[in-house]
C-alpha positions in Angstrom: -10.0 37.7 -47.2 -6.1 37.9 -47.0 -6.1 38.9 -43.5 -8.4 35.9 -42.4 -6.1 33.6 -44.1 -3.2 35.2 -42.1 -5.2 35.0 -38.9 -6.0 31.1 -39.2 -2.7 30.3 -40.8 -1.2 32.0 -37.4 -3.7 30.4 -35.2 -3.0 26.9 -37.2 0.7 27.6 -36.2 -0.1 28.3 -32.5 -1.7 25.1 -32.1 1.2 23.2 -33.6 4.1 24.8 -31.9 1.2 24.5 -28.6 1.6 20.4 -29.4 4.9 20.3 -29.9 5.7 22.2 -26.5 2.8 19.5 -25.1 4.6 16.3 -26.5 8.0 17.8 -25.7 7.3 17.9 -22.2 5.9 14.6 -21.9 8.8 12.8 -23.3 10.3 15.0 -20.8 8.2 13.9 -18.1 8.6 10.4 -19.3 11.7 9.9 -19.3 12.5 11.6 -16.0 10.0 9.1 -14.7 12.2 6.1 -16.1 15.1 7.6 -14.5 13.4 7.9 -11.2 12.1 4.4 -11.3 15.9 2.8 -12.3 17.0 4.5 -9.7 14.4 2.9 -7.1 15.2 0.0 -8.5 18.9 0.0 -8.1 18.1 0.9 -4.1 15.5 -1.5 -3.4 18.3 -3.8 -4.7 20.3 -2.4 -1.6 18.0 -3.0 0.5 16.8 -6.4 0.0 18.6 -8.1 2.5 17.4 -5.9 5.2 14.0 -6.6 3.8 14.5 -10.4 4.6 16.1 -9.7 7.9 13.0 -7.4 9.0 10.6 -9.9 8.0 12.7 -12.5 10.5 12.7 -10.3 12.7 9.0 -9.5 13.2 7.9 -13.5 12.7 10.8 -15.7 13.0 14.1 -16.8 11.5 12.5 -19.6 9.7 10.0 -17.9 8.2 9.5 -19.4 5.0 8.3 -16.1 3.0 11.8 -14.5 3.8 13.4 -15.5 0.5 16.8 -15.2 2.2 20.4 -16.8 2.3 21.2 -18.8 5.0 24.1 -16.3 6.1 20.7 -13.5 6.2 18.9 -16.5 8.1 22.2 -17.2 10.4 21.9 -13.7 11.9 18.2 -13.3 12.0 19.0 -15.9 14.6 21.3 -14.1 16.4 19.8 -10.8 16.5 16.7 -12.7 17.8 18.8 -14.3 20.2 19.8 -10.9 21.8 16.5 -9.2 21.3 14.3 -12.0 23.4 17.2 -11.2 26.1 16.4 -8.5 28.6 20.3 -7.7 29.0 21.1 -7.4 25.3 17.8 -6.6 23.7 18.3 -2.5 23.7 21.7 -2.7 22.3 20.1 -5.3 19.7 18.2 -3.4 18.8 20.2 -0.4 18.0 22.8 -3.2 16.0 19.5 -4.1 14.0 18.9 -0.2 13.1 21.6 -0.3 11.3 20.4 -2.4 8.5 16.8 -1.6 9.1 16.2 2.1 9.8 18.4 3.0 6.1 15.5 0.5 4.8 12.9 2.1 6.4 13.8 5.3 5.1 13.8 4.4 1.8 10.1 2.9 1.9 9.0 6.1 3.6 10.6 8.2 0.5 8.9 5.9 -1.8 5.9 6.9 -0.2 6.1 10.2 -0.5 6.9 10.1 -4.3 3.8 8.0 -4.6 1.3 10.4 -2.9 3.5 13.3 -4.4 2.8 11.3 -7.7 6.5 11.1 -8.8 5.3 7.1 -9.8 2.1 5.2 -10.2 0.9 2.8 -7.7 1.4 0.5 -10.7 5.3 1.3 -10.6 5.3 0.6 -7.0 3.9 -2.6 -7.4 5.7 -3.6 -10.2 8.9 -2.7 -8.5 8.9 -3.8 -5.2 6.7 -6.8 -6.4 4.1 -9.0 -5.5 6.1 -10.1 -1.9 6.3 -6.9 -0.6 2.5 -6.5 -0.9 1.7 -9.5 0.4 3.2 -8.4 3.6 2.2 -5.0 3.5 1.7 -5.0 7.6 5.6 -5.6 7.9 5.9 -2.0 6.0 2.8 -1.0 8.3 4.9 -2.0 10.9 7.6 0.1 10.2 5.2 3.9 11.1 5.3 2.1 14.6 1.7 3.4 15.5 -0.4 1.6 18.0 -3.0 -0.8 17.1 -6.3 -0.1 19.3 -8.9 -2.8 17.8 -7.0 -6.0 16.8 -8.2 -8.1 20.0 -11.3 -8.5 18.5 -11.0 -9.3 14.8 -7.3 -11.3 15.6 -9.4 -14.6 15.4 -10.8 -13.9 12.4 -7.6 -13.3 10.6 -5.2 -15.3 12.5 -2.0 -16.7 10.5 -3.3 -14.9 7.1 1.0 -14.0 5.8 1.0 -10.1 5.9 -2.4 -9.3 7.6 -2.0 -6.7 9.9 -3.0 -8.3 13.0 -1.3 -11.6 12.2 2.0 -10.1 13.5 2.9 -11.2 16.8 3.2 -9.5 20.2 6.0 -10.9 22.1 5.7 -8.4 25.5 9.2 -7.3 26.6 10.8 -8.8 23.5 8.0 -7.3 21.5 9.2 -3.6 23.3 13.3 -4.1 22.2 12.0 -5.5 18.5 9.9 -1.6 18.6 13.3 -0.1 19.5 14.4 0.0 16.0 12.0 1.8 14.6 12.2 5.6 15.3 9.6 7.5 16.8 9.7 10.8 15.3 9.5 10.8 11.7 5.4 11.5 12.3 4.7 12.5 8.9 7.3 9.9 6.8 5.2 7.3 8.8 1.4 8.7 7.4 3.4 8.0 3.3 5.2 4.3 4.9 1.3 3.3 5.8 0.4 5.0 2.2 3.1 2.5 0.6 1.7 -0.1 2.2 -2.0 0.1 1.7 -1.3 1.1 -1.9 0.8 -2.2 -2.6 -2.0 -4.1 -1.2 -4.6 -2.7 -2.7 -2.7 -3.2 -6.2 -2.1 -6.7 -5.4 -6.1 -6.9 -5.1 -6.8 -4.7 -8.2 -4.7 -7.2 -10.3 -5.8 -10.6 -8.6 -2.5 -11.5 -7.6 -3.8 -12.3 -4.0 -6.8 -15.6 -2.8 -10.3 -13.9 -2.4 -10.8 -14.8 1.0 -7.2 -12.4 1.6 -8.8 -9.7 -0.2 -11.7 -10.2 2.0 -9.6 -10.0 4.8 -8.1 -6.9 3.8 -11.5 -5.5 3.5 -13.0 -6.4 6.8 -9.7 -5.0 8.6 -10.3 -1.7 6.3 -13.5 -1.5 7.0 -14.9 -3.2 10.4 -12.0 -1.8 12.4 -10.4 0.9 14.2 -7.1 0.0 13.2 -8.2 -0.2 9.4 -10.1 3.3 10.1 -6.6 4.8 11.3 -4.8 3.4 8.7 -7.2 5.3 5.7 -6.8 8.4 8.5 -3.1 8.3 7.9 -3.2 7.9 4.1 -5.6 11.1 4.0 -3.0 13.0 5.9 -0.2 11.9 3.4 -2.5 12.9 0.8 -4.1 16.0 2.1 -0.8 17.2 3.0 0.6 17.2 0.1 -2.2 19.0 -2.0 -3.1 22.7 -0.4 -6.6 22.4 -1.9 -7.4 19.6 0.3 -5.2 21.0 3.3 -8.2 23.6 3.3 -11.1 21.0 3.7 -12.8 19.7 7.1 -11.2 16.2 7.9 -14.7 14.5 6.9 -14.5 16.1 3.4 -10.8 15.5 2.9 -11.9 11.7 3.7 -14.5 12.2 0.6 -11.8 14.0 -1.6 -9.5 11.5 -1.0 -11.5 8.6 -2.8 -12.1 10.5 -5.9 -8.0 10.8 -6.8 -6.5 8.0 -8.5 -5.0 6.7 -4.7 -8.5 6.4 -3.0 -10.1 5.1 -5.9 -7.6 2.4 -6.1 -8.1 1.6 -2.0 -12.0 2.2 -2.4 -12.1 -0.5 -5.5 -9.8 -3.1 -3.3 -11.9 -3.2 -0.4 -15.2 -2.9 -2.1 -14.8 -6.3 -3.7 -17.5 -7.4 -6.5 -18.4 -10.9 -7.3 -16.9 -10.0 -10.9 -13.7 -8.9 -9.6 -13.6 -12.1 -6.8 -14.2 -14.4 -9.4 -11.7 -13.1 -12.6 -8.9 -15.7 -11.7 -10.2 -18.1 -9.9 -13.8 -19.6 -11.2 -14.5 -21.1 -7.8 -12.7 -19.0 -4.9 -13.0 -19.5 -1.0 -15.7 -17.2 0.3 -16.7 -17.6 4.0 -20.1 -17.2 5.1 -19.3 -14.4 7.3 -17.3 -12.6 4.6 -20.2 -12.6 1.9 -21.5 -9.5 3.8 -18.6 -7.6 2.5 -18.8 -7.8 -1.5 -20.4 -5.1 -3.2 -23.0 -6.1 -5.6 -22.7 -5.0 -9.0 -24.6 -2.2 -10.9 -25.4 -5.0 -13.0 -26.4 -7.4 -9.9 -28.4 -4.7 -8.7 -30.5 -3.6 -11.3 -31.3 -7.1 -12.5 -34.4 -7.7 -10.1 -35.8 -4.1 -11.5 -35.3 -5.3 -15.0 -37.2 -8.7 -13.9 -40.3 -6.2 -12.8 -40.2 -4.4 -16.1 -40.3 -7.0 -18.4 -42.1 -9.3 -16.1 -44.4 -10.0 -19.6 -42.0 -11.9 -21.5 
């Protein structure tokens, strides 16, 4: 009798100490997490005037979504100026690196700590905020990969801000404006397209964005070879990271992908239900040709079933 009292008073102490090495670690965990995130926060800070400038850069100098100063707007103008020119657009361009490409580098490392999973998708968002997401093809637009389909959906989504066929192409000056992105970081680009997906699929998740923009999100996702690439390039980021999915066929890594937190959150923002369209806004602008793309609810779906089985009352 004494010895089982010994045994569960020892296994009784195992599980506490057990809990307390559990709870230890996540305030450890935690905190390291609020350090990492006031950190971010304290560069993004850095980096908001080249932020402003890119977006200038890529639309125009009077671009009324660049939140910036007029001495930020002053030499958007000039470095437009020079990058339009075909004398000084390649030296323009390497002037505008300088603000840009340190930028750049910092959205591609938040990237990889968010399909690392140093932060949620939900610090992301809340960090670099609601503007960022908005124009998450400006961050797209940093990977500087080619876009193969957008001829054919461009009508569709003309002139929606941050869409990613909305930006323009401006030919020679639309070659010197690519100069400042560098070519080689291959796999930083796959976690900048991550960033920028995630942050508009969080925008979507928390309503922040009109319906018919989360619509047009979806269709490009979806109905498009650019959208196709773009999932493509998050998988990598992902897949890359975790040696379990490293192993898989592409097609399966594409399947894995959607059950993790990440692909869940993309999945849920461009498989919009008529719940999730309707939350903020009780009467939202739905087009025709869009309705094709809202999931119908479990509830939706099982309705007409429910009709047949109680068709006596």
């Amino acid at each position: 009798m004494g010895a089982e009292i010994e045994y569960g008073l020892v296994g009784f102490l195992s599980l506490g100490v057990a809990a307390a090495a559990l709870l230890v670690s996540w305030r450890r965990d935690r905190h390291a997490r609020e350090v990492f995130i006031a950190e971010m926060r304290k560069l993004w800070s850095e980096h908001r005037e080249a932020w402003n400038i890119l977006l200038m850069i890529i639309y125009d100098s009077e671009y009324h979504y660049a939140y910036a100063s007029d001495s930020e707007r002053e030499y958007a103008r000039h470095i437009s100026r020079r990058l339009d020119s075909s004398l000084e657009g390649i030296d323009a361009a390497a002037e505008a690196r300088l603000s840009i490409g340190p930028m750049a580098h910092f959205l591609g490392f938040a990237g990889e700590s968010l399909v690392r999973g140093s932060w949620s998708a939900q610090d992301a968002y809340d960090l670099l905020g609601p503007d960022a997401a908005r124009h998450y093809a400006s961050i797209i637009w940093l990977a500087n990969r080619e876009r193969r389909g957008s001829a054919q959906v461009s009508a569709q989504v003309q002139g929606y801000a941050g869409d990613f066929f909305s930006i323009p192409h401006r030919s020679a000056a639309e070659m010197n404006r690519r100069q400042i992105i560098e070519f080689n970081m291959f796999d930083r680009q796959d976690c900048i397209i991550a960033l920028g997906v995630t942050l508009r699929a969080e925008q979507c998740r928390r309503g922040d964005t009109y319906a018919h923009l989360r619509l047009s999100f979806s269709r490009e996702m979806r109905e498009t070879e650019d959208g196709q690439d773009l999932i493509d390039s998050f998988v990598r980021a992902v897949s890359g990271r975790r040696h379990w999915m490293a192993l898989m066929p592409s097609g399966l890594q594409r399947l894995a992908f959607y059950v993790l937190p990440l692909g869940r959150l993309v999945r849920s923002a461009i498989m919009a239900t008529e719940q999730q369209l309707h939350r903020h806004d009780p009467d939202p602008i739905i087009n025709d040709a869009d309705r094709s793309l809202i999931r119908r609810s479990m509830k939706s779906r099982l309705r007409p079933l429910v009709r047949r089985l109680t068709w006596w009352r």
